[in-house]
MITI-396352 format. One record per residue: x, y, z of N, C-alpha, C in turn; residue in one letter. Coordinates in steps of 0.1 Angstrom, whole numbers, plus 5000, padded with zeros to 4 digits. Each point is the difference from the previous one (the first is absolute). Layout:
<atoms>
XYZXYZXYZA ...
</atoms>
This chain:
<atoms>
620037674103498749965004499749854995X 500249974989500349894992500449895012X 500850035006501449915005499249965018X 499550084999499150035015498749884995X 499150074988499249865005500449834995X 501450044991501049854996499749955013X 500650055013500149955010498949955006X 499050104998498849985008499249844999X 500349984982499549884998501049885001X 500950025001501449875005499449975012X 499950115016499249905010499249984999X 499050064992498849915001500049864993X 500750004991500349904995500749825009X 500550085007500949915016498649955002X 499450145008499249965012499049954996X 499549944988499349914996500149865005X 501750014998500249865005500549965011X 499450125014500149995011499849925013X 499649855001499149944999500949875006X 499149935013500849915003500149854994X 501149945001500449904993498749865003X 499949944994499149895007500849935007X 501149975004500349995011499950035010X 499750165001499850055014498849995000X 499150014992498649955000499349875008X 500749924998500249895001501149905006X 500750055015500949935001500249874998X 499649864992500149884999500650024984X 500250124991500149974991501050094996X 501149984993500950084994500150014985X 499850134998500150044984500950124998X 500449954991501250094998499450084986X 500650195000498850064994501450104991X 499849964983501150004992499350134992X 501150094996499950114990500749964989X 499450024985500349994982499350104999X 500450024987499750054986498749944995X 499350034994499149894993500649984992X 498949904993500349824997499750084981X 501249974990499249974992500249904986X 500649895008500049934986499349835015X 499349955000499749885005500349825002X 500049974987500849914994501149975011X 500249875004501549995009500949974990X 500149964983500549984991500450154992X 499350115003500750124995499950095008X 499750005013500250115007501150035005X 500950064994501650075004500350075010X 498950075008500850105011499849985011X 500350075012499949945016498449995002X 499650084996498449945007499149874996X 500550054989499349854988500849875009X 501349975001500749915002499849975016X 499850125008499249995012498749955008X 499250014989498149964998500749884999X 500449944989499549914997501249905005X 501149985007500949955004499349945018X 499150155002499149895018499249914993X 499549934989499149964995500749864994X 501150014995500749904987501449965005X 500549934994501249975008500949964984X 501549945005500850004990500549855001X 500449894987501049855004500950065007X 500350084999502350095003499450175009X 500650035013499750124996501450075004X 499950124994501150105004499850075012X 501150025011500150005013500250155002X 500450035009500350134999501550085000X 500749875000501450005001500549954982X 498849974993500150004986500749844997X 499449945011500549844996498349914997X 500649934993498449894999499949945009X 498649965003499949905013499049944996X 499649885001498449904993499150065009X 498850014994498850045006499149894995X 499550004993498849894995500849874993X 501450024995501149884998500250035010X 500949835007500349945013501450024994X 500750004987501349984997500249984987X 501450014990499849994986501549954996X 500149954992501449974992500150064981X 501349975000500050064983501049834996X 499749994992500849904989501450094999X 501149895000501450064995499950074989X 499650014991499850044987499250184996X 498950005017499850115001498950024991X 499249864994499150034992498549955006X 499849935010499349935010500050075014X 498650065003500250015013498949955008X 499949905011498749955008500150045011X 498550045001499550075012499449925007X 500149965014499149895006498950125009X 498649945004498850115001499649975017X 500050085001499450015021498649924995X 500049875014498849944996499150035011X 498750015002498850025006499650215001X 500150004987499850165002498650004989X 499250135005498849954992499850194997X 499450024991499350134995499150065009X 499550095002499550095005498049914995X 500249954986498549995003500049825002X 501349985006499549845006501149904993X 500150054983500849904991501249955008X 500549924996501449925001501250094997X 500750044998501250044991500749894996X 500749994988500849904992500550024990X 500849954996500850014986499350044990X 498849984995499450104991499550135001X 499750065014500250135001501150094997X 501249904999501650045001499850054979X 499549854993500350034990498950144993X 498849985008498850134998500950124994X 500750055014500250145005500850004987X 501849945000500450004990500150014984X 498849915001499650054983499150094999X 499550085009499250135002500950065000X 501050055008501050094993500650004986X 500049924997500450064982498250004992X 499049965003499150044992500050165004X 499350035011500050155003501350075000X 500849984989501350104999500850045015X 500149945012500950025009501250074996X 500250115007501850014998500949905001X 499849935012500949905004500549894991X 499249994988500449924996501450044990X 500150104998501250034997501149975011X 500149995010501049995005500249815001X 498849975001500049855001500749904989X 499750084988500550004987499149994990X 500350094989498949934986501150074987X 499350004987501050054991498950024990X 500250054991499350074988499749904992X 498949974994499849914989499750014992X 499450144996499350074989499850145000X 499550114991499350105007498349984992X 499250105008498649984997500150124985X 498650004998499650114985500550125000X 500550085014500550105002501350035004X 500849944997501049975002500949925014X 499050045013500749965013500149834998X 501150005011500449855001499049935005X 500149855001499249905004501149905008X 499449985015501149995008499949855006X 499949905003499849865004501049965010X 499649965014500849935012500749914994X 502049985004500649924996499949885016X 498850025003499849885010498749935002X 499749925006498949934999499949925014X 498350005007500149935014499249894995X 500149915011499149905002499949955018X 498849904995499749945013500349875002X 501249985006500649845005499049955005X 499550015008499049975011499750095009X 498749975002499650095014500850115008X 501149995004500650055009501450084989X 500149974992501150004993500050104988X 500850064997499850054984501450044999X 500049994985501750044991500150074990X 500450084998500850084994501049994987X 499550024987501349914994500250174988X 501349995001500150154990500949964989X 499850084990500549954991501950044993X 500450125015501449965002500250085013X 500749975007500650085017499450155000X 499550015013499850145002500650025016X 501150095000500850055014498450045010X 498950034996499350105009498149924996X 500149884999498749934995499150025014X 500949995009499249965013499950125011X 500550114995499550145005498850054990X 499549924987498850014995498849935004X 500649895002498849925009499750055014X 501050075005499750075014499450164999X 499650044984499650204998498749995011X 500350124996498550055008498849994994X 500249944984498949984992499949864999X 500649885012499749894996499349935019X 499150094998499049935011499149874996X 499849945008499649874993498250005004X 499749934988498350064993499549835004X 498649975004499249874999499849994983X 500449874997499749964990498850014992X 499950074985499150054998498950145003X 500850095012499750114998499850114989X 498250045000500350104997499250135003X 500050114992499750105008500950065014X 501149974998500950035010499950105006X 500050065014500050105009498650084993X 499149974997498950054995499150015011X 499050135002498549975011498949934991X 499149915006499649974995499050025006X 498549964994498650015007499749905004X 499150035010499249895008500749965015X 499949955006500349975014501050045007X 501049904986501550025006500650074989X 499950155001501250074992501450044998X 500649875012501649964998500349854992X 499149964999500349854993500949964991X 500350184989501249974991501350025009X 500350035013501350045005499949875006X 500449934995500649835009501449974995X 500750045011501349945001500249875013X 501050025002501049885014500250095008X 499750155004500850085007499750015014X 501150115009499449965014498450105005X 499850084990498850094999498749964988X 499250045007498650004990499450144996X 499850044991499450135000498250005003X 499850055009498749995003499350134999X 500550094994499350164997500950054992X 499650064991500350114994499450124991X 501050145004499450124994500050044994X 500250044986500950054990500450165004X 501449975002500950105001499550065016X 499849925003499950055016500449915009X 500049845002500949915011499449874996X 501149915002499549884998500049935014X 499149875002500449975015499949844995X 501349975012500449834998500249935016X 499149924997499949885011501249904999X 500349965009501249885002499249894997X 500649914988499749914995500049875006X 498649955008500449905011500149864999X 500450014984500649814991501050035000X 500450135004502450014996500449915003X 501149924989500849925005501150035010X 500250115000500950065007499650105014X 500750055007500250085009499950164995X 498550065005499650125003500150095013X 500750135002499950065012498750055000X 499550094988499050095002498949944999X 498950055003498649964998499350104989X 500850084994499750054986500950114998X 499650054987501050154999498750044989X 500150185005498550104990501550044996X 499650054984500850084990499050074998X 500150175005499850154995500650044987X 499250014992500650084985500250145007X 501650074990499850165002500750004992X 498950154990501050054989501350125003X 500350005013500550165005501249905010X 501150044998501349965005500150045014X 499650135001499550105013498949915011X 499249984992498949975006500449895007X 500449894997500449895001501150035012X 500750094995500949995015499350075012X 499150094996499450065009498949905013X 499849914990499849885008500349905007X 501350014995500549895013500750075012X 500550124997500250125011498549995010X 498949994992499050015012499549845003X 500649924995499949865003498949944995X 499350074992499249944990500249864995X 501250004998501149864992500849955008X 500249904994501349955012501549974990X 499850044985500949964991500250034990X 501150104992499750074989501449974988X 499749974992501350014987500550124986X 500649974997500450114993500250145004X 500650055009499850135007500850084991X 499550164995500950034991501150095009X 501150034996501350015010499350145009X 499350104995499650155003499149925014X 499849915001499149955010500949935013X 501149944995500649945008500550015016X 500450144999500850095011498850055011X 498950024994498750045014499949915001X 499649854997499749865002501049925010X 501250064998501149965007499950055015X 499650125001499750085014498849955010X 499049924989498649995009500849885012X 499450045013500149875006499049894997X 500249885003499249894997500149964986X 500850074993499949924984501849965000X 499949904990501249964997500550014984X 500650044995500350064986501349924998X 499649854989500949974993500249984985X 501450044997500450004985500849914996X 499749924989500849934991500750044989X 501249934998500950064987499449894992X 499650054987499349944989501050074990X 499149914987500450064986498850064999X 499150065005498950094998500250104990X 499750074989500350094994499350074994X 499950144995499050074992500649974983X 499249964989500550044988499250044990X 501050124995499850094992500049954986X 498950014992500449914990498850064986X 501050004990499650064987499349884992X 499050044990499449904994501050034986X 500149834993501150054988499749874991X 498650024998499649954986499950124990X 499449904991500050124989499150135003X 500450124997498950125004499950025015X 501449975006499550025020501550114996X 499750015013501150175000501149925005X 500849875001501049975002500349914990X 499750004987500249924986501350024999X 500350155000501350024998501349955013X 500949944997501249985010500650135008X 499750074991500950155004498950075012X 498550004997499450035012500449965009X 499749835003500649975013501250015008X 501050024990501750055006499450145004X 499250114991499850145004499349985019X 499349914999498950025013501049925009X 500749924999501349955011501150185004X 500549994987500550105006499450165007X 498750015002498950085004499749975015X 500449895002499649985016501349975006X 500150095013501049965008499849925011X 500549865001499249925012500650005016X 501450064995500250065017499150105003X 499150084993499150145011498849954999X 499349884994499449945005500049955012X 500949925002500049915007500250125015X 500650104996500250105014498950035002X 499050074987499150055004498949995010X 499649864996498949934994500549905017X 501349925005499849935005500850035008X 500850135003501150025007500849905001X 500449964987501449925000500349835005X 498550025000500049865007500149884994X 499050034987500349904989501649944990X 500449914995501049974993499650064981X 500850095001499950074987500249894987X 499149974992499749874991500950044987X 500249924989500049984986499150054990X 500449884992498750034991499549854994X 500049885012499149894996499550005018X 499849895003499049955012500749895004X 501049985000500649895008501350135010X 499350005014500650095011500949955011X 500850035007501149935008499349955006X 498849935006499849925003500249874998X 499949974989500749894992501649994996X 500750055011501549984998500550014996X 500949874991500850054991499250014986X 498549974999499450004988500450164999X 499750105006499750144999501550044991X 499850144990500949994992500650155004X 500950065006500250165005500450064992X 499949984986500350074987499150175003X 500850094997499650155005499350044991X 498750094999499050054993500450114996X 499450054987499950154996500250065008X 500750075000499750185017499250064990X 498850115011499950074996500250094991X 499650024987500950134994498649984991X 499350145003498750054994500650044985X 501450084998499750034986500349894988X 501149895005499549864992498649984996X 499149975008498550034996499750054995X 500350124999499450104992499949964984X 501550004997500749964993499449854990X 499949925011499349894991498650014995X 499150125005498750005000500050094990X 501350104998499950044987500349984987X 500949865003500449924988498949944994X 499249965011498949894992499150124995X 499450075008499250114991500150054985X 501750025001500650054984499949874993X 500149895000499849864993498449994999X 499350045005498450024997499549895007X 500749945008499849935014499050035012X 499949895010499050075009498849995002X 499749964989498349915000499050115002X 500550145001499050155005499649985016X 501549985003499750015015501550085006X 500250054989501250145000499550144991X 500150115004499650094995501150175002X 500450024992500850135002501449935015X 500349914998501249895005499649975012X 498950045006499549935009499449905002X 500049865008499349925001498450055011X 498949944995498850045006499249894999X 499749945014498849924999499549955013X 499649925006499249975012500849885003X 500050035018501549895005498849935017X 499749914991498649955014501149895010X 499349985009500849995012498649915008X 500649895005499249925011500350055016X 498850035004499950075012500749895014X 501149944998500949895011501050075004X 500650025014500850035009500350134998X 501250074996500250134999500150054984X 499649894988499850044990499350094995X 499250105004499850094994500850115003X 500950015012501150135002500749934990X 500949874996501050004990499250104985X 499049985000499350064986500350155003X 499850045010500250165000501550044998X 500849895005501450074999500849994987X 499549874994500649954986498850144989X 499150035004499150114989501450134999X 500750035017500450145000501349944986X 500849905009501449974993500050004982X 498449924998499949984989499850114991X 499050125003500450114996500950094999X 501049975004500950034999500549934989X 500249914996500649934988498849984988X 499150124997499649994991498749924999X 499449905012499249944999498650065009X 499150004994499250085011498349915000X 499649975009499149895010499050075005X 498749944997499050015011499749895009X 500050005014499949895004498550004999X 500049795007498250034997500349865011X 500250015013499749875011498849965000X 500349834997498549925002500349955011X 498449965008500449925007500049855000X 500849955011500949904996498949884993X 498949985006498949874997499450034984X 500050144996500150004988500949984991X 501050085005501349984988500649874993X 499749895013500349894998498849894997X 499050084996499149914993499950044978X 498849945002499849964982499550144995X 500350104988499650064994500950114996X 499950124994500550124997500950095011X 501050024997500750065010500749945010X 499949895000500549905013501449934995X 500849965009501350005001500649924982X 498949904997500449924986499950104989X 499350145003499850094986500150094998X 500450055008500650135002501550024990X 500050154994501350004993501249975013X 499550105008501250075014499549975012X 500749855006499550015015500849935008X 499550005012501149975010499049895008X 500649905002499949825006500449975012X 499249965008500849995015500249874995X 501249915000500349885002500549925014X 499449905002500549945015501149974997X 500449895014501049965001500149874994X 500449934991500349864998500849875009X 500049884999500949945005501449944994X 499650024982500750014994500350094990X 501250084992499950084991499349954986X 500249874997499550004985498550024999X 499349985011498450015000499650134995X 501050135005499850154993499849994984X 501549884996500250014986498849954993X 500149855005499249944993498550014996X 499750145009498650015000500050144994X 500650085002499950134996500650074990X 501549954992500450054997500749904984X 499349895001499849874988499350074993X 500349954983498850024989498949905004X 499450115001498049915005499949995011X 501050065009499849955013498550075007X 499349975012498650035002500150095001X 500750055013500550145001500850104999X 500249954985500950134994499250094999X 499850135007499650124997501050104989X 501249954998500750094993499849964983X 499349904996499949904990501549974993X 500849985007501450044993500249834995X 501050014989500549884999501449974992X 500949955009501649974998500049874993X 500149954992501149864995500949975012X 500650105000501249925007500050025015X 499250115001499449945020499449885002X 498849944990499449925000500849895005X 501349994988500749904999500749955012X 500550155006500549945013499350005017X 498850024998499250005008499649835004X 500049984984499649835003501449915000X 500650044993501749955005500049995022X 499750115001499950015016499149945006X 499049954995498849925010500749874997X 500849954996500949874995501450005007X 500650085009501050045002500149995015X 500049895006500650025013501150005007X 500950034991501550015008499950185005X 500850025007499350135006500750074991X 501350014997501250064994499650004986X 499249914996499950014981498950085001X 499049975013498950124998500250085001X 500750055010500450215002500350074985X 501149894996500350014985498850104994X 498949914997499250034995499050125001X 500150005013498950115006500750124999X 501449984999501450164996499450044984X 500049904990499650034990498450034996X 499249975009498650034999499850155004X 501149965013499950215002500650074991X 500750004989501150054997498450084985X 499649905000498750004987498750085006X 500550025012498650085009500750154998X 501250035001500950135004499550054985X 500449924989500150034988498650064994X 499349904997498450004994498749985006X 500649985017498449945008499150135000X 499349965004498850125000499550035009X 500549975012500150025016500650115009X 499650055008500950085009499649935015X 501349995008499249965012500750065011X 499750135006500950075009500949915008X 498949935006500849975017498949834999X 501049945013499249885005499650035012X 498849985008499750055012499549905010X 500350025014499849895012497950064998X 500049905004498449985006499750015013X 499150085004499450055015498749945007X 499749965008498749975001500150035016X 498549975006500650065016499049915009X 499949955013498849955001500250055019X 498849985002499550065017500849855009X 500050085012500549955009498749925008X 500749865000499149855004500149934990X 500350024985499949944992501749905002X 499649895000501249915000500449884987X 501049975000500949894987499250074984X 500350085000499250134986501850004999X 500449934982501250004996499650034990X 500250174992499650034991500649964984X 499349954990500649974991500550074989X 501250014995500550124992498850014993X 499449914994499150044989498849955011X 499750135006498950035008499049945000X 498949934986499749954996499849855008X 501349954999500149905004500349935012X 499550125013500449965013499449925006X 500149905003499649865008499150065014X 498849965005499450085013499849845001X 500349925000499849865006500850025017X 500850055000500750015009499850145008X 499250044996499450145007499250005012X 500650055012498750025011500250125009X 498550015006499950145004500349975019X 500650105007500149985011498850145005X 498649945000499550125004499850025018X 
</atoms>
C-alpha cells in the first residue's frame, strides 16, 4: 500500500510540472526549461556541484574555459602565454564586455575574483598552488598561494608563481573561478528593495530575473552579451525526487535533465521524443572513513578490514549492471590514461575483516565503535545518482564481514551543505565526486594535509610530498611515476573506498538542438542551444 501511494505522489509530483513551455506560450520566444537538484551552497567561489556550478555559470563566465571535450578555450581571455621558465603566465582580456549592472570589465576584476578565492578558502586554490606556512592554536595548517596576480593594464593581467605548476591554468579555468565586478559584495545574495538581483552581476549570456527558493529560477538572455545567444532564456525547476524529474521530461514538462541514475536510464531510453546521452567520466562514489584522532578509521587495520569487506565487482553488477569501470582505491580513473594505476585491490574475503576488527578490539582499539567484534555505527550517504542502492549492497556484504550499518540518506542539497551530519562530519559516508579535468585537483583538494575538502581528515608526509612533487612535474613519464606511488599509499593506508567510475546520463526532448552535454554536467555551455519549436 505504501508503494501504491509512493506512486501516487511521484505523478503528482510530474504533473505539477505539466505546463507549457513559454515558448509555446509565446511563439517569438524560446526558453529552454532545465531540471536540478536544489541549490545548496551559492557562492560561485564555493559552490562544487552541478547545480550550483549551473545557476551560477548562465550568470558568470570564466578568463579560460573548459570545453566539453576537456580542452581550454578563452572566454573572457582573448589568449595567453607562459614564460619559458613556467613561472609567468599573461592573459590578454576580451575588450568591450561590460557587467550585467553596466560596469566595464578589466584587469581588476581579474585581480578581484582571484584574491577572493584564497580569502574565502576556495578549493581551487590548492590546485593552483599554495604550501603550509604555519599551523594555527589548534594545530591545523596555515596554507598561503605560491602565486600572485596583478594588473598590467586594463586589458591585461599576469600571473607570477613562485615555481612551475603542470595544471595552473586548468585552475584558472575551475568551476570556482567565475569572474566577479570588482569589489563585490554580498555575492549571489537577495537583497531588499527594488532590485533583488543586484548581488548576481556577472558577464554572462543570462540574467536572473526571478527566483524561488527550491522551486525554479528564471533567466532572461542578457541583451549586452558580448557574444552570441540562441535562447531567449532558460527556467531552472528545483526537484528533490530523481523520479519526479524524469517523470517530467517524459511529459515534456522540461526539455533537459542531468545526472540520470542508471535504474532510470533504460525507460528513458524507450520514450519517443527524448534523446538519452552518456558520458565516460571519472565520476565516482567514495566511501570514506574519518581517521583523526577518536574517528573509527584512526586505526590502519580498520581501513584494510573495510577494503577487504567490500567487493567492487558486485557492486558494480549490482548497482550498475556492469556498466561501470570497477575502481581502486585513489581517484585518478582510466580516464586519465596512462596516469591510471591497474594495481589489483583486496578481493573480497569477509573473514580477513573479521580478523582485523578483532585484532584491534583485543588491543583495546576502536575508539567504541567495535563491540563483541563487531563494527557498529551509522554509514550516511548523499542522496546523487544510484548511491543509495550502493549503501544497500555494501550494508549486506559488509555484514557479512563483521561490520554492521544503519543507513541514514540525506538529501543531496543538504548533505552537501554546512552543519552536523553532512559529508565534512560524518564518521561513515559516501561522496559523489565529479569528474575533473585533471587528476591532481582530487589530490590536491581532498586528500592533502588541510586540504578544504578533506572529509577523511587524513594526513600523509609522504603523499603530501609527492602530490606537490606532481603539480611541478610535467614530463608525463616522471608523472605516472608518481601517481603509481601515490596509489600504491592509497592501497596501503588511504581511507577511501571507491567501487567503480561511472558514465554520466542526462537526456533532453526532441527540438532541442547543438545541447553538447558536459561530462561535468554542471558545466554545459547553452550558448549554443536552440529550440526548433
Amino acid at each position: 500500500m505504501q508503494n501504491i501511494y509512493r506512486s501516487i505522489a511521484v505523478l503528482l509530483a510530474a504533473l505539477m510540472f505539466v505546463v507549457p513551455s513559454v515558448g509555446a506560450q509565446d511563439g517569438d520566444e524560446d526558453v529552454l526549461r532545465v531540471g536540478l537538484r536544489q541549490l545548496s551552497t551559492f557562492d560561485p567561489a564555493l559552490g562544487a556541484n552541478d547545480p550550483e556550478v549551473m545557476f551560477n555559470q548562465l550568470q558568470y563566465e570564466y578568463l579560460i574555459a573548459i570545453n566539453a571535450d576537456g580542452n581550454l578555450e578563452p572566454q573572457l581571455a582573448t589568449d595567453w602565454s607562459v614564460s619559458e621558465d613556467g613561472l609567468t603566465y599573461t592573459i590578454n582580456l576580451r575588450e568591450g564586455v561590460t557587467f550585467q549592472d553596466g560596469s566595464a570589465f578589466d584587469a581588476a576584476d581579474v585581480v578581484f575574483t582571484f584574491d577572493r578565492l584564497v580569502e574565502v578558502g576556495s578549493s581551487i586554490v590548492g590546485l593552483m598552488g599554495q604550501e603550509q606556512v604555519g599551523e594555527d592554536d589548534e594545530g591545523n595548517p596555515i596554507l598561503e598561494p605560491t602565486w600572485s596576480v596583478e594588473a598590467v593594464d586594463d586589458t591585461t593581467v599576469e600571473f607570477t608563481l613562485d615555481q612551475p605548476n603542470a595544471d595552473f591554468l586548468f585552475g584558472v579555468a575551475s568551476r570556482f573561478s567565475m569572474i566577479l565586478a570588482e569589489g563585490s559584495e554580498n555575492v549571489n545574495e537577495l537583497a531588499d528593495g527594488d532590485d533583488p538581483y543586484v548581488n548576481f552581476n556577472g558577464t554572462g549570456p543570462f540574467v536572473l530575473v526571478d527566483y524561488s527558493v527550491d522551486e525554479r529560477a528564471t533567466f532572461e538572455v542578457n541583451p549586452d552579451y558580448w557574444g552570441d545567444v540562441m535562447l531567449d532564456g532558460i527556467v531552472i525547476e528545483f526537484f528533490g525526487d530523481d523520479q519526479a524529474q524524469a517523470n517530467a521530461i517524459r511529459t515534456g514538462a522540461l526539455d533537459f535533465i542531468i545526472k540520470i541514475p542508471n535504474d532510470l536510464i533504460p525507460t528513458l531510453e524507450e520514450e519517443a521524443g527524448l534523446t538519452v546521452v552518456q558520458k565516460p567520466t571519472n565520476t565516482h562514489p567514495v566511501i570514506r572513513l574519518r581517521v583523526d584522532e577518536g574517528s573509527i578509521g584512526e586505526d590502519v587495520r580498520m581501513r584494510q578490514a573495510f577494503k577487504f569487506a567490500t567487493d567492487r565487482e558486485i557492486v558494480n553488477l549490482d548497482v550498475l549492471d556492469g556498466n561501470g569501470t570497477v575502481a581502486n582505491n585513489d581517484p585518478i580513473g582510466p580516464s586519465y590514461g596512462v596516469f591510471y594505476n591497474e594495481q589489483e585491490n583486496r578481493g573480497y574475503d569477509a573473514e580477513a575483516a573479521c580478523e582485523l576488527i578483532a585484532e584491534i578490539e583485543a588491543d583495546g582499539a576502536g575508539n567504541g565503535f567495535i563491540e563483541d567484534g563487531r563494527v557498529n555505527t551509522t554509514f550516511f550517504i548523499g542522496d546523487t545518482f544510484e548511491y543509495p542502492d550502493v549503501g544497500v549492497v555494501l550494508q549486506d556484504l559488509w555484514a557479512q564481514a563483521c561490520i554492521d550499518v544503519e543507513l541514514n540518506v540525506v538529501p543531496e542539497n543538504v548533505y552537501y551543505a554546512d552543519g552536523e551530519n553532512t559529508w565534512l562530519t560524518t564518521q561513515l559516508g559516501m561522496t559523489a565526486w565529479g569528474t575533473r579535468p585533471v587528476p591532481q585537483e582530487y589530490l590536491s583538494v581532498a586528500y592533502t594535509t588541510g586540504a578544504p575538502f578533506n572529509e577523511a581528515q587524513w594526513s600523509n608526509e609522504e603523499l603530501d610530498a609527492l602530490v606537490a612533487e606532481a603539480a611541478v612535474t610535467a614530463d608525463t613519464e616522471a608523472r605516472t611515476a608518481l601517481y603509481d606511488e601515490i596509489s600504491g599509499i592509497f592501497f596501503e593506508s588511504g581511507p577511501i573506498i571507491i567501487p567503480y567510475f561511472r558514465p554520466v546520463a542526462g537526456a533532453y526532448l526532441e527540438g532541442v538542438e547543438g545541447l553538447d552535454m558536459h561530462p561535468f554536467p554542471g558545466r554545459t555551455d547553452f550558448r549554443t542551444v536552440s529550440l526548433d519549436n
